[in-house]
N, C-alpha and C positions, 0 to 999 in steps of 0.2 A: 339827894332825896332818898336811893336807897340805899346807903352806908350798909344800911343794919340787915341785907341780905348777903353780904360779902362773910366768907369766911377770913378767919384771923390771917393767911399768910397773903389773902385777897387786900386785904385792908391795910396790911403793914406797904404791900407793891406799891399802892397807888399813894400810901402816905411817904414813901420814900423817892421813887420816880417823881411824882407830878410837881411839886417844889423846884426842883432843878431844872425839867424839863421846861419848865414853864416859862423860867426866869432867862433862857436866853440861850445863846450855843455856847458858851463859858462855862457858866456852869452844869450845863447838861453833861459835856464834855468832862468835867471832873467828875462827873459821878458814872458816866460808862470807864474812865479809866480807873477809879475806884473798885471797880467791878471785872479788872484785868483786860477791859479792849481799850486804849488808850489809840484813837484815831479820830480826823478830823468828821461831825457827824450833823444831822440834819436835826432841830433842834426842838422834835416831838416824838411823842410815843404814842403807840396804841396797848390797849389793855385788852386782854382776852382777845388775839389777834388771831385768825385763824386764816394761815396761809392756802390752806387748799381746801376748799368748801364739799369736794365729795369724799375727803379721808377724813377732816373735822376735828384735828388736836386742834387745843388752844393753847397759844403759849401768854402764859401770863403776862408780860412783857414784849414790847418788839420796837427796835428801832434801829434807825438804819446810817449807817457811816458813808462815806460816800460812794461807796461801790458793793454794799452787801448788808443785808438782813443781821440784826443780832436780836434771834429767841431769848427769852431768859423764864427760867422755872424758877418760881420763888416757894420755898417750906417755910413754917415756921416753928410750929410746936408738933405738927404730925410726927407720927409714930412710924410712918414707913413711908415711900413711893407708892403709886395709884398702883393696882390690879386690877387683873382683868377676869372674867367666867369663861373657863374654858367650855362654849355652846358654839351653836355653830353658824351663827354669826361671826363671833369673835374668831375661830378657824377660818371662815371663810375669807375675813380682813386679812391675816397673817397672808393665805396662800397667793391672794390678787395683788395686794397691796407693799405690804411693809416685808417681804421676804425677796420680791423685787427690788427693793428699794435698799434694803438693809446687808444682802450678800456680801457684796463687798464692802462693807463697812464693817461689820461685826465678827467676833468667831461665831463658828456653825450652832454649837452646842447653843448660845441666845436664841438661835431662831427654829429649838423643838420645842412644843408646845407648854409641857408643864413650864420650862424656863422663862421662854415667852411671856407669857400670862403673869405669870410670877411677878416680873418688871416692868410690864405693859406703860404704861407713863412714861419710863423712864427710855425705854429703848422708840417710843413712838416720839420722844423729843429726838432725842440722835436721829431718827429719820426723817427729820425736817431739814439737815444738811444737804439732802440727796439733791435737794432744786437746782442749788448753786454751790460750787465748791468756793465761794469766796464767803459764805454764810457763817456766821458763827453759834455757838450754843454758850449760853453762862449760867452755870444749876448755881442758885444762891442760896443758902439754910446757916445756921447758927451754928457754929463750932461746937459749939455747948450740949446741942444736941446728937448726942453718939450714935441713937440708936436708926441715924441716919444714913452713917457711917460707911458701916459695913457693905450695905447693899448698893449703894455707889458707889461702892471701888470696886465690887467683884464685875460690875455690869461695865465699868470703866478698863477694867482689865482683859475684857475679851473686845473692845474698841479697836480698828486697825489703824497704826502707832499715824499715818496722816490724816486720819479724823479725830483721833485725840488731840492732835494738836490746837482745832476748831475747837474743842469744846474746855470752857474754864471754869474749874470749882469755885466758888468764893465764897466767904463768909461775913456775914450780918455785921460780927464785931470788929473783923479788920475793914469793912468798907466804909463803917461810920465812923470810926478813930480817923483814917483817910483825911476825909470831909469835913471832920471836923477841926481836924491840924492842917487843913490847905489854905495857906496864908494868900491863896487865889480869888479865894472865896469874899463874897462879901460878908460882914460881921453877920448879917441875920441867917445868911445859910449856915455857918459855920455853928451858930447858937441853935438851929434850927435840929443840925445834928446831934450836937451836944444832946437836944431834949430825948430824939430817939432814940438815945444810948438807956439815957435815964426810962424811957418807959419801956424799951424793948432788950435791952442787955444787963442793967441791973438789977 
């Protein structure tokens, strides 16, 4: 009913997830290992899933393997990751919050404020591993889209090397190529990806 208040990388989640997930643990399962977690998994999702109700990310995605959370942030055509107002609210979350949380996970220089702010989205995903180290994170965006690029690998690069490993890049066009050549699949999921290649990759 409200489709048409979802923004586009909103709309692309739930038309990519809800197909697979719906259709059984088979093929939910080939489209989280599509997406580089390839384990045995429970065979639903939540949309705009908000793990902890008094810090309030959403992760676009979430569903769960059989012993841990998988977030996923999905981009589509956006121009950058979310920021944030350096006010003092926003200070005041860094200080209580996500610099507890993030210490050990991150290099320091992420957690001063202009930098901070700067990648706010992106480093408030990563700090959604802090719950459980068995947790994983999958940032999904379009290869195609470069100017995505940059600013996830510099925030990926001050990552510490065992929470990088939690967290997995993928992209739009190798996940639907996947799904679409997994002779697993039954013919309509397979034809189903075929079409979002055709409306979303070519």
């Amino acid at each position: 009913m409200y489709f048409h208040h979802l923004n586009s990388s909103q709309a692309f989640a739930f038309n990519l997830f809800f197909p697979f997930f719906s259709a059984g643990a088979a093929p939910a399962r080939a489209l989280s290992s599509a997406l580089g977690v390839d384990a045995e998994i429970r065979p639903n999702c939540e949309f705009e899933h908000i793990a902890d109700e008094s810090e309030g990310t959403n992760a676009d995605v979430m569903w769960r393997t059989a012993d841990a959370r998988v977030f996923c942030e999905v981009k589509l055509s956006e121009s950058g990751f979310g920021r944030a107002i350096n006010d003092p609210k926003h200070r005041r979350k860094l200080e209580t919050i996500y610099k507890p949380r993030l210490k050990n996970m991150v290099a320091s220089n992420l957690l001063e404020e202009p930098t901070f702010f700067k990648n706010y989205q992106l480093l408030r995903n990563i700090s959604l591993l802090a719950a459980d180290e068995a947790d994983r994170l999958v940032i999904l965006h379009p290869h195609a889209n470069r100017s995505l690029h940059k600013p996830l690998q510099m925030v990926l690069d001050g990552v510490a090397p065992a929470i990088r490993q939690r967290v997995k890049v993928a992209y739009v066009e190798e996940c639907l190529e996947r799904l679409k050549n997994n002779a697993t699949l039954p013919d309509r999921l397979r034809l189903y990806a075929s079409q979002l290649i055709d409306k979303y990759v070519v």
